[in-house]
N, C-alpha and C positions, 0 to 999 in steps of 0.2 A: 504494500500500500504506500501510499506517497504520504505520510505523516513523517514526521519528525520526531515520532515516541510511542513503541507499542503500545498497544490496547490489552489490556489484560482478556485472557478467555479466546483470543483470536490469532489463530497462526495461519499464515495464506504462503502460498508460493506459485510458479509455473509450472504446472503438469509437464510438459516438455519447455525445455531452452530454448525451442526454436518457433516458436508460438504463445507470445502472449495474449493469447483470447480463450487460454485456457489454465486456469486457477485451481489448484486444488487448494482445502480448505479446511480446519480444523477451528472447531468452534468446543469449548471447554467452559460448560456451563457451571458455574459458582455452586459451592454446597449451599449456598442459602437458597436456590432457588428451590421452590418447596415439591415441584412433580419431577422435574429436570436433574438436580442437583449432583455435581459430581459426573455428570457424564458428559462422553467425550465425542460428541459427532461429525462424524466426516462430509463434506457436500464438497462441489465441484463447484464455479461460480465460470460462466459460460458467456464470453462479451458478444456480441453479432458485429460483424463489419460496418454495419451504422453505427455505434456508440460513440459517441454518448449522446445523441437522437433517439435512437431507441435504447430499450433496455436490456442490461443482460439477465441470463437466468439462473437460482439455485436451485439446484439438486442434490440430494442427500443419496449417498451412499451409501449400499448396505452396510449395516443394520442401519434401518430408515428407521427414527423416530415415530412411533405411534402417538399423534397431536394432530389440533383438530386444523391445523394450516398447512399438514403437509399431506401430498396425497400420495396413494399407495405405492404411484412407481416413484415417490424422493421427490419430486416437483413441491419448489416454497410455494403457496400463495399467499403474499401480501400486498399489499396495494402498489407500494411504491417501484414494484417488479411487472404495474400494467402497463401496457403504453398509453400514451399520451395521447391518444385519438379520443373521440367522443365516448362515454360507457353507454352498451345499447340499453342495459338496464336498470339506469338511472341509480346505481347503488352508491357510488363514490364520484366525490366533489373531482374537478380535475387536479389540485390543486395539491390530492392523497396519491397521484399516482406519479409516474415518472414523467422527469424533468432533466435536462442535463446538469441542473446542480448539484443530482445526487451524486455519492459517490462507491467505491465499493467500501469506504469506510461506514458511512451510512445502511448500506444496506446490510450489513454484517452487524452493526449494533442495533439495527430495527430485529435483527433474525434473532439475535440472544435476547430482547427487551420479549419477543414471543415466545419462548421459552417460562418465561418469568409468566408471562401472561398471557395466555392464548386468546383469541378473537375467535369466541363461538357463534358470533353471529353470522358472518360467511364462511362456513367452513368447508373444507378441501375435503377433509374425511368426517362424512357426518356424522358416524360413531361413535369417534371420538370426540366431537361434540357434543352431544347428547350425553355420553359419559359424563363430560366434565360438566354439563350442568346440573347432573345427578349427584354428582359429586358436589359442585358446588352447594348445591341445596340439603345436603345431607343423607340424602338418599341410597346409597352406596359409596364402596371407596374401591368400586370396579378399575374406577382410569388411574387412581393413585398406581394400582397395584401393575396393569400394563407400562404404565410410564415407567416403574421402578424397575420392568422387567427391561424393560431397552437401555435404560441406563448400564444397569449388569452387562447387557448385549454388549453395548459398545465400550466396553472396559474388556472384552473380551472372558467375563463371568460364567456364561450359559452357553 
């Protein structure tokens, strides 16, 4: 990344040397975070030939996190990873989505900030949505316990 000072939780690099539009990506979510905590997961972060006009994309690696923003083939959805064209259904301001101000610092501290807090209101995996709002409300502690399982996963536990 072009900062001047690591970012705690984030370690990025070039998948190949001879191709920077391709980033592997290590994201090391904080033991405070209360579903996440402690685990270690892997995504790819993937520029397109337009960038920074268009957006680039993350993808999570196997063991793909079970949460309600990433879907089941590792594909993030967050807003700020839409493009910039009109949304046909009216869900997000243009203003949540991608812009060329963002950057891959940005979008790597938006991916850990969901971690911390998933957005069940559009979710990628509706399951796991649904989970965490049973969860949230007391209802079960179904998604605690998948969550904790992918954490193991990707510490290489299970």
């Amino acid at each position: 990344m072009q900062t001047g000072k690591d970012i705690p939780g984030i370690s990025c690099g070039l998948v190949n040397d001879n191709n920077i539009f391709e980033w592997e990506v290590m994201l090391m979510i904080s033991d405070d975070c209360k579903y996440y905590g402690g685990g270690n997961f892997r995504a790819r972060l993937t520029f397109p030939q337009t960038y920074p006009l268009m957006p680039p994309s993350l993808t999570f690696q196997t063991p793909i996190p079970f949460h309600p923003n990433i879907y089941s083939d590792g594909r993030l959805c967050i807003s700020i990873l839409h493009p910039p064209e009109e949304d046909q259904y009216g869900y997000e301001a243009a203003s949540e989505r991608w812009s060329p101000v963002q950057s891959p610092e940005t979008i790597l501290l938006s991916t850990i900030s969901l971690f911390h807090g998933p957005n069940d209101e559009s979710p990628a995996n509706v399951e796991a949505a649904r989970m965490f709002r049973e969860e949230r409300e007391g209802k079960n502690k179904d998604f605690r316990r998948r969550c904790r399982a992918c954490v193991r996963e990707s510490l290489g536990e299970d």
